[in-house]
C-alpha positions as CSV (number, residue, x, y, z in Angstrom):
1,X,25.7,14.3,75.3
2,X,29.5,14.3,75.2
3,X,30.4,11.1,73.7
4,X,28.5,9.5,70.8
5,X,29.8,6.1,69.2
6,X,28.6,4.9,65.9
7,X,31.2,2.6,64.9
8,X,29.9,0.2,62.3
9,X,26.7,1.6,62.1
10,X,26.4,-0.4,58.4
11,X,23.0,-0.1,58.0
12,X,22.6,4.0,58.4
13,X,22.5,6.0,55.2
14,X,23.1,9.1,56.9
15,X,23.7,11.2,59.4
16,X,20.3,13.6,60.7
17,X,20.9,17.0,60.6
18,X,19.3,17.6,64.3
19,X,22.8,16.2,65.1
20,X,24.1,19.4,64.8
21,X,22.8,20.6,67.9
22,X,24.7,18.6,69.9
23,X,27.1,21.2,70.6
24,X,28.8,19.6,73.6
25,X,30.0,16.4,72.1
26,X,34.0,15.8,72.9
27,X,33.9,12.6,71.2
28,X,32.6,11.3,67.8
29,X,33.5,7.6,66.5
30,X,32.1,6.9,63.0
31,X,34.9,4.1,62.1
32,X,33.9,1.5,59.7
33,X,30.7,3.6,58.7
34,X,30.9,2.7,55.0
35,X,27.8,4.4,53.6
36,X,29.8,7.5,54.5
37,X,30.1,9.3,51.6
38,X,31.1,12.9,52.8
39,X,30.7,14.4,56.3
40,X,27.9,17.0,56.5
41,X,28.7,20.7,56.5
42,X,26.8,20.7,60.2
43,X,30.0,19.0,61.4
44,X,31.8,22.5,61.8
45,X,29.0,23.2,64.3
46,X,30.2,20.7,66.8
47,X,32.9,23.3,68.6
48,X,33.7,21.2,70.9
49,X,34.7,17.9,69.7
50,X,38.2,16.8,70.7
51,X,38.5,13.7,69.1
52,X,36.8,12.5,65.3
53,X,37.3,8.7,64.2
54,X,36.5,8.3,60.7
55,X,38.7,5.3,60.1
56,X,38.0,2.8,57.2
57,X,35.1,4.8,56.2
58,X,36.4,3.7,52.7
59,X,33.6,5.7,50.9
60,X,34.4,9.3,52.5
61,X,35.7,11.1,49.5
62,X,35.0,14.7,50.9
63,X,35.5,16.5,54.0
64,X,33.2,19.7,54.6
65,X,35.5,23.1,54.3
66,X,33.7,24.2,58.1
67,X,36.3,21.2,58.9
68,X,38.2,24.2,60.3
69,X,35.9,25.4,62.8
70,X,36.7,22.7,65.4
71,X,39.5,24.5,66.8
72,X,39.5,22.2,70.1
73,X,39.9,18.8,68.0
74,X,43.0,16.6,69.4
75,X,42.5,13.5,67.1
76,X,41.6,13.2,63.8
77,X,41.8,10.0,62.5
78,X,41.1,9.4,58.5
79,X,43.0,5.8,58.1
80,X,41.5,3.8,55.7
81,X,39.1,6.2,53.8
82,X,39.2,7.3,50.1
83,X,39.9,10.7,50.7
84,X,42.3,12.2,47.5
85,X,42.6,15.3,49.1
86,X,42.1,17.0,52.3
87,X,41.0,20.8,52.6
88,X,43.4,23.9,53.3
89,X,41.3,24.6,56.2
90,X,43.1,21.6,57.9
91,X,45.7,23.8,58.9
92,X,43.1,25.9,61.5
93,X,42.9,22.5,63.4
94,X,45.2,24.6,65.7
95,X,44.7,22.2,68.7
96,X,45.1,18.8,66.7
97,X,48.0,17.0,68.4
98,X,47.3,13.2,66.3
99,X,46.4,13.1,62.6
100,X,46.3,9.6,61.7
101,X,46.7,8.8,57.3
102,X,47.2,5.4,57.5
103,X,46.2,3.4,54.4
104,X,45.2,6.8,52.6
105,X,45.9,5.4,49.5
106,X,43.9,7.5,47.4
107,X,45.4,10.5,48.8
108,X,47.2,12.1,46.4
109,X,49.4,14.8,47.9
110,X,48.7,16.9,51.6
111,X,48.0,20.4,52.0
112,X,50.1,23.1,51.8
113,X,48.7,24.6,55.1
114,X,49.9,21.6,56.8
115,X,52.5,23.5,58.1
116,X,50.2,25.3,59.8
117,X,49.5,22.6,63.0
118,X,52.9,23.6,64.8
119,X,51.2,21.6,68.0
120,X,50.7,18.2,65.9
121,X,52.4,15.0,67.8
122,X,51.8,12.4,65.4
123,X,51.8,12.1,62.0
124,X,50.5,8.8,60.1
125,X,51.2,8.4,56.4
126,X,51.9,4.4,56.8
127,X,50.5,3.1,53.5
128,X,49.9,6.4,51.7
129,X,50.6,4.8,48.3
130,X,49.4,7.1,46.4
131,X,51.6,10.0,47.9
132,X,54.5,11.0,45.5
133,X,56.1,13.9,47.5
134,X,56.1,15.5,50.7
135,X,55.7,19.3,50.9
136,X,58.8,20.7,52.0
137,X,56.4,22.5,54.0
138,X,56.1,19.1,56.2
139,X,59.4,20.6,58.0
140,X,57.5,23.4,59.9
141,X,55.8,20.5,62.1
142,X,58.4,21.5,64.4
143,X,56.7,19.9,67.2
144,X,56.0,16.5,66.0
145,X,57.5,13.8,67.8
146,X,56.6,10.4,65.6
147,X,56.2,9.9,61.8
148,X,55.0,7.2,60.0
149,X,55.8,6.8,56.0
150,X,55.6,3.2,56.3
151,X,55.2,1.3,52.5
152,X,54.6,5.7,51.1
153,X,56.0,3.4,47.8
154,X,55.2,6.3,45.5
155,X,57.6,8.7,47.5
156,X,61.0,9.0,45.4
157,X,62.9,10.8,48.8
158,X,62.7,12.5,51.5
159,X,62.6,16.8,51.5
160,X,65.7,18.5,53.3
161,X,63.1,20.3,55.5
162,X,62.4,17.3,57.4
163,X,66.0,17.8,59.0
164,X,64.2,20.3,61.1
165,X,62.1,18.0,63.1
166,X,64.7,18.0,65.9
167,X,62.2,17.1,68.3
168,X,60.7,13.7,66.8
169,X,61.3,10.7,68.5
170,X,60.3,8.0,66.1
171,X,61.1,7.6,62.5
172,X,59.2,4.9,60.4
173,X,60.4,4.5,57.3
174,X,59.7,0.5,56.7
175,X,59.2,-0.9,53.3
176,X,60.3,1.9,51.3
177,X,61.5,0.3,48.6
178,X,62.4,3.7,46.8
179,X,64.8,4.4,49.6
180,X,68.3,3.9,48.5
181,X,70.4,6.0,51.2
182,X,69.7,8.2,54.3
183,X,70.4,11.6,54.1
184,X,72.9,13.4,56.1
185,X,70.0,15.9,57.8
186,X,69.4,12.7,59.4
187,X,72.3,13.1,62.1
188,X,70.4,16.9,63.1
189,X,67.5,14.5,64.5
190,X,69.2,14.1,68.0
191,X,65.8,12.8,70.0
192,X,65.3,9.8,68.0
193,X,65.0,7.1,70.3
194,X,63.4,4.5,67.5
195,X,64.2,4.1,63.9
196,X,62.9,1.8,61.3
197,X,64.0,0.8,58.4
198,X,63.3,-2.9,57.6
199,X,62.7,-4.0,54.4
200,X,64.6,-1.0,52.6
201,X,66.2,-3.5,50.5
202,X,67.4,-0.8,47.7
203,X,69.3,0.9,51.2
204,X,73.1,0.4,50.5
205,X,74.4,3.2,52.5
206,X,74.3,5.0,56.3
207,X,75.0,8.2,57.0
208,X,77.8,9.0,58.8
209,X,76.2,11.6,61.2
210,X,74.2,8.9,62.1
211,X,76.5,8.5,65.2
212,X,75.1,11.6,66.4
213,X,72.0,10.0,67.5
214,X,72.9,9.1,70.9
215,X,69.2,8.6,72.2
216,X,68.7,5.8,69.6
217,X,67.3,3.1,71.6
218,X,65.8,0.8,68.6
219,X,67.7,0.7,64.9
220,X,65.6,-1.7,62.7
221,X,67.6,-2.3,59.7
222,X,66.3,-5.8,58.9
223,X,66.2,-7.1,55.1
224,X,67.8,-3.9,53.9
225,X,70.5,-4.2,51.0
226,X,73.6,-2.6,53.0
227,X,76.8,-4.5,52.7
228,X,78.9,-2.6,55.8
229,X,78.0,-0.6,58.7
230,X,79.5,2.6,59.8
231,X,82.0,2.8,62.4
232,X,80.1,5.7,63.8
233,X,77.5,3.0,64.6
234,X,79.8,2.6,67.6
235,X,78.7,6.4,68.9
236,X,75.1,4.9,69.7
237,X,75.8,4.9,72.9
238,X,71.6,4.2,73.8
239,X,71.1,1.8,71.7
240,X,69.4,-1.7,73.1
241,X,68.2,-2.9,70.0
242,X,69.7,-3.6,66.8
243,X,68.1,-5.6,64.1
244,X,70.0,-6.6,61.0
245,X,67.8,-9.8,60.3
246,X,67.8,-11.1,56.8
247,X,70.3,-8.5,55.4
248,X,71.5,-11.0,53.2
249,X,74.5,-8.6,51.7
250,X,75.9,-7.9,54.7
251,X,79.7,-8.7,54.7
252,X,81.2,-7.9,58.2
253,X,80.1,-6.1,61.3
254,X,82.2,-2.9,62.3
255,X,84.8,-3.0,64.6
256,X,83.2,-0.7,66.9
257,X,80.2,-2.8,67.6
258,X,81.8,-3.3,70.9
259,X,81.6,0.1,72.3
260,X,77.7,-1.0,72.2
261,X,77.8,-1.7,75.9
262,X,74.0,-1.4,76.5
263,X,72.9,-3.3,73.3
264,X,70.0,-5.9,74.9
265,X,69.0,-7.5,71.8
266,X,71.0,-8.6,68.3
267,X,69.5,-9.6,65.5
268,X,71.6,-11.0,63.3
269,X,69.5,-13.9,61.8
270,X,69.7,-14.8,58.4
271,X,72.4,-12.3,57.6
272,X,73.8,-15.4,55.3
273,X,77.1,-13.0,53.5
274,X,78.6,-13.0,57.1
275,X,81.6,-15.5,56.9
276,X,83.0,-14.7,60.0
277,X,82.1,-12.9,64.0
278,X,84.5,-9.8,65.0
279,X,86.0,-10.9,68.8
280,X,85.2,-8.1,69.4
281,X,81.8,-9.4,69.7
282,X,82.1,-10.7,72.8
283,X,82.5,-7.5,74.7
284,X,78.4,-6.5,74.5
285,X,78.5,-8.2,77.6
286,X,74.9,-6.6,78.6
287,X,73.5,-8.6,76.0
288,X,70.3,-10.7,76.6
289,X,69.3,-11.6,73.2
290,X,71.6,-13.3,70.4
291,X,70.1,-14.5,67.5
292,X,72.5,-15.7,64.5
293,X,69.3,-18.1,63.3
């Protein structure tokens, strides 16, 4: 056996331990299991697994310390369970490209051998509520390309470290209320190609390296609190997307806005503190989408 699904198994009230023999299993999906307490220690047996789905098992409180044995595991997803804390031995996962958080909101801070998974992809912290700092450690992930702190409300900023991450691609930062400006490390992440930041509404301010980010392809920025844009916006030279929707203290667009001679889509819908459209407007002649709802 190589692949054993178990998803929503509600009636089991465990797992056998003869499962432990099964020492060729690549794939093991026990999403939605919620009689899942803890995962036996026979787990670490199971070498081979490359991919373990445990999400919304909301009664897994425990993960077994031989965790770190599966040294060939791609996937771990956790999302949804009622884990507080997650073992040091995390950081052997040495082949884990996707660990998926999501809803964690338990969890109560991440392990300081995070650091440790230099080949992790993907990161998702999305609704890690309970989360009030990231280690500064996080910035060793030096090969992550997308990370998710989507609504991580208990987070009061975001460590310098993170600046390091020159090689992610996709920022998610939505509904962090806490968020009041970017930092200027922001402008040393020259791969981004999506960032989002609606519903930041305490964000009042951009940086102005943000111009550096000439791969940007989608800026999300709807129903923050900014008043202005940078003129550096006008650097974005990728950009397709820009949504400003509902930023209701928005006073004026920047002049620049016109050197956006790519931009597909703009959102500028309920922006109701705009008295007035630059001319200037009128040369994103690539645009396809206009919405001023």
């Amino acid at each position: 056996l190589t692949e054993l699904n178990l998803e929503e198994c509600k009636g089991l009230k465990g797992l056998p331990k003869r499962l432990g023999n099964l020492t060729g299993l690549t794939e093991l999906n026990l999403q939605r299991c919620g009689w899942l307490g803890e995962l036996p220690e026979w787990l670490g047996f199971l070498t081979r697994l490359e991919m373990l789905n445990m999400r919304n098992c909301y009664c897994l409180n425990r993960l077994p310390g031989r965790l770190g044995n599966l040294t060939r595991l791609q996937m771990l997803k956790l999302g949804g369970s009622g884990l507080m804390v997650l073992p040091e031995r995390l950081g052997d996962l040495v082949g884990l490209r996707t660990l998926n958080l999501a809803s964690c909101t338990a969890l109560i801070r991440l392990p300081e051998r995070l650091w440790d998974l230099t080949g992790l992809k993907t990161l998702n912290l999305g609704g890690c509520k309970g989360l009030t700092s990231l280690t500064e450690l996080l910035g060793g992930l030096t090969g992550l390309t997308e990370l998710n702190l989507e609504e991580c409300k208990g987070l009061k900023g975001l460590p310098k470290r993170l600046g390091n991450l020159t090689g992610l691609t996709e920022l998610n930062l939505q509904r962090c209320g806490w968020l009041g400006e970017l930092p200027e490390w922001l402008g040393f992440l020259t791969r981004l190609e999506m960032l989002n930041m609606r519903n930041c509404y305490c964000l009042n301010r951009l940086p102005g390296r943000l111009g550096n980010l000439t791969r940007l392809q989608m800026l999300k920025l709807g129903g923050s609190g900014l008043m202005v844009l940078p003129e550096r916006l006008g650097d974005l030279v990728g950009l397709r997307t820009l949504n400003l929707a509902s930023c209701t203290a928005l006073i004026r667009l920047p002049e620049r806005l016109w050197d956006l001679t790519g931009l597909k889509t703009l959102n500028l819908g309920g922006c109701k503190g705009l008295t007035s459209l630059t001319e200037l407007l009128g040369g994103l002649t690539g645009l396809t989408e206009l919405n001023l709802e």
